[in-house]
N, C-alpha and C positions, 0 to 999 in steps of 0.2 A: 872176464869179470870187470866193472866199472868201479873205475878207482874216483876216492871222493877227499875232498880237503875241504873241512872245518874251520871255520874263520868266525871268534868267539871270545868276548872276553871276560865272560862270566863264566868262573869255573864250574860251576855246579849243571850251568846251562848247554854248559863245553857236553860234562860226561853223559849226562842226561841224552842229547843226540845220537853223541857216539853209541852207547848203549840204543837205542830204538835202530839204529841204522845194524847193529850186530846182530839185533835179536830178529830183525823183520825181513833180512835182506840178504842178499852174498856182495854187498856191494863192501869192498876193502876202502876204510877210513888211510888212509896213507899218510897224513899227518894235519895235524891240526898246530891254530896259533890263536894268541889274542887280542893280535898287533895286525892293523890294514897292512903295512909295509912289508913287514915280515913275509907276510902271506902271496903280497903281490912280489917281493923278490923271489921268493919257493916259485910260483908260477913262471917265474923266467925260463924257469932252470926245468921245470920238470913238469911235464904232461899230467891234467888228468880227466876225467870225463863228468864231473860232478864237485860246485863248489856249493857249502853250506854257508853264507854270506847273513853274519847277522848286519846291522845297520850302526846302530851306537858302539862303535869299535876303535882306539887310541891311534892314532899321526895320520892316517887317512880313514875318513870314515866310508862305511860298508857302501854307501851309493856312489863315491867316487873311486873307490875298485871296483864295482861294477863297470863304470863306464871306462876304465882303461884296463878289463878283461874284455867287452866288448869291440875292443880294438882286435884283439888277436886276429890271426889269420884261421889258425883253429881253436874255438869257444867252447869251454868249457861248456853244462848245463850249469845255470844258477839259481839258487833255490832262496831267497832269502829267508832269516828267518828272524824275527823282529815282534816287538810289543806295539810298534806303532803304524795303524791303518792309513794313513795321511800320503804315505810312501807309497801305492801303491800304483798308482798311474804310471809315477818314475821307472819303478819296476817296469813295467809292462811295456813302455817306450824301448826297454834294453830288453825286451824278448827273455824276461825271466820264465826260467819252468814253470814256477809255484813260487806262492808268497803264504808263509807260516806262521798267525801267531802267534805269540804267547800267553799263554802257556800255551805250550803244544800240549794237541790232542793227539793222542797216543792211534787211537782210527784214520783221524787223518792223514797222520804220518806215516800210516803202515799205509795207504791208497797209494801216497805217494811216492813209497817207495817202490810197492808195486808199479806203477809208471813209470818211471823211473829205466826198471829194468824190462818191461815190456816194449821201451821205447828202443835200447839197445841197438844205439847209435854210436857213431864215433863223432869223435870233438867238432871235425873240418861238416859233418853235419847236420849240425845242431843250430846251423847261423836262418838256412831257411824255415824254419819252423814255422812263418808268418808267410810263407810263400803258394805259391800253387801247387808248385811239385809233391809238397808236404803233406798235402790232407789234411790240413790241421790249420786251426788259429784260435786264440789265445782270447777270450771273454773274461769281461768283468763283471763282478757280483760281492758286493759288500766288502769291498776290501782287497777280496779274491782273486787272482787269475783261475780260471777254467782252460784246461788245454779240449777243444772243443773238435770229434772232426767234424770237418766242413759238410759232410751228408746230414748231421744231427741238425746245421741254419735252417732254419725255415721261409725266412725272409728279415729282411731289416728295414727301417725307417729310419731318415734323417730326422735328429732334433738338434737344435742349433749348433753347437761346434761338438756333439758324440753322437753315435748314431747307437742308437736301441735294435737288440739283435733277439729275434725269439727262436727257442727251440720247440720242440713239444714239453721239456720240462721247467722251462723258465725263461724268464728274460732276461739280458745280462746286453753290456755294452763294448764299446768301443772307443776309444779318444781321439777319433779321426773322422774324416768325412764322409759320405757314402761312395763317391767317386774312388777314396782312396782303399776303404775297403771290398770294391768290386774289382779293384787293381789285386787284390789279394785272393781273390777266388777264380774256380776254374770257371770260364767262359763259356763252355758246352754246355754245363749247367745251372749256373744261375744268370740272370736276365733283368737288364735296368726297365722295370715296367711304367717306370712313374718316374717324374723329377726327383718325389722323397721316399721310394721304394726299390728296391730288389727285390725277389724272389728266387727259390731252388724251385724250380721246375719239376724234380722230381717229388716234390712234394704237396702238385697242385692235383685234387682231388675231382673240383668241377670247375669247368668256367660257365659264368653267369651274366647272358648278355645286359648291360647295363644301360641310361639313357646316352643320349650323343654319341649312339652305336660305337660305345665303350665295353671294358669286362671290369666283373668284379669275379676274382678269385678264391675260390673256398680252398684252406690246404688242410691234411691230413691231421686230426688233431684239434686244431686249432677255432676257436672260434669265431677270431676277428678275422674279416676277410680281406683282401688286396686288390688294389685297384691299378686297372690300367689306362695309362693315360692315353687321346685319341692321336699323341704324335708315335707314341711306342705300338700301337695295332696293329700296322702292316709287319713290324719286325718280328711282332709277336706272335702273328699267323705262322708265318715263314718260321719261326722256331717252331712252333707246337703243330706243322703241317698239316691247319687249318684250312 
C-alpha cells in the first residue's frame, strides 16, 4: 500500500483531499501538516511514496520543499496541488507526478489516484520518470502535466526555447530543446529526421518521396506530415531498411 503525506494549510482543503484520497483509493494518508517545515522535518524521519504539496504554505513555501525533496536519494511522488497555474513549468522541472487545481475536480483526482497506484512504484524509483528506462515523460497542456508513455509521441518540433510534442490526441509541450528531449527517449525508436523534427518510427504510416530526393512522412493518425532532411536520408534508410 502507498503511503501519502499531505502538506496543506487550509483546513477545509486539508480534509477535502484526505477524504477523496480514502474514498477513491487504498492509498494510506500517513500524516498531514500545514507547515513547509514541519513536513520537510516529518520527511527526514520517515519514508513515504506520495507527497500532496500545495504551494502557498507558511516558513517554507510548497516549491522550495519541493526542490530540497528532490534532493533525496529516494523521491517521494509529488503531486502538487495549488490554485495557481503560473507554477507549472517549476513543477515539471522537479519531475512532479501531476499538478491539481483548485478547486479540485473530483474525476480528476480519482484518474489520478488511479495512477497513482497503477504506477506502484517505490520512492528510490520514481527519480527516472523522465528517463528512457521508464516508458514514460511528462507533457504539458494548459497548466497540466500529462504523464505521457513514450509509444503514445508521435513526433515533436522545435519551436524556439520548448519544443511542441504531438500525440494522436493532442499537442502538449516541453520546456527543453529537441536535442535534450531526444536525450530522453528510447533511440531504437524515435529518430532526429530534421534539425526541428523527431519522429516514433513506429508510428510512420507512408513515406513520401519528396523534391531534393528527400521524404515527407505521413504518421498514423495525424494529418500534418514530417519531413526529412537530405543530411538525415542515409541514416534514415539504414533505420527503416530502405
Amino acid at each position: 500500500m502507498l503511503k501519502a503525506l499531505i502538506v496543506e494549510d487550509e483546513y477545509l482543503a486539508r480534509e477535502e483531499l484526505e477524504y477523496l484520497v480514502k474514498t477513491y483509493s487504498d492509498i494510506n494518508v500517513v500524516a498531514s501538516f500545514e507547515d513547509g517545515l514541519e513536513a520537510f522535518k516529518y520527511l527526514q524521519q520517515h519514508k513515504v511514496d506520495v507527497v500532496f504539496l500545495d504551494i502557498n504554505i507558511p516558513s517554507i513555501d510548497g516549491m522550495l520543499l519541493a526542490r530540497n525533496i528532490h534532493q533525496f536519494s529516494e523521491k517521494p511522488h509529488i503531486v502538487f496541488t495549488t490554485a495557481y497555474k503560473e507554477f507549472a513549468v517549476d513543477a515539471f522541472e522537479l519531475e512532479a507526478f501531476d499538478y491539481l487545481l483548485k478547486p479540485l475536480n473530483e474525476e480528476r483526482v480519482q484518474r489520478l489516484l488511479s495512477k497513482l497506484e497503477a504506477s506502484a512504484v517505490t520512492p528510490e524509483s520514481v527519480a527516472p520518470a523522465e528517463t528512457k528506462a521508464a516508458g514514460s515523460i511528462n507533457l504539458m497542456h494548459d497548466g497540466r502535466i500529462r504523464i505521457t508513455p513514450v509509444d503514445e509521441v508521435c513526433y515533436a518540433e522545435a519551436s524556439e526555447k520548448i519544443t511542441e510534442v504531438y500525440t494522436q490526441d493532442g499537442e502538449y509541450s516541453v520546456p527543453y530543446t529537441i536535442s535534450e528531449l531526444m536525450d530522453k527517449l528510447p533511440e531504437e525508436q524515435f529518430f532526429r529526421c530534421h534539425r526541428s523534427y523527431c519522429v516514433n518510427l513506429k508510428c510512420i504510416e507512408e513515406i513520401i518521396p519528396w523534391m531534393n530526393s528527400t521524404y515527407m512522412l505521413k504518421l498514423v493518425g495525424l494529418s500534418e506530415k514530417v519531413p526529412v532532411s537530405r543530411s538525415n536520408i542515409k541514416a534514415f534508410r539504414e533505420k527503416m531498411k530502405l
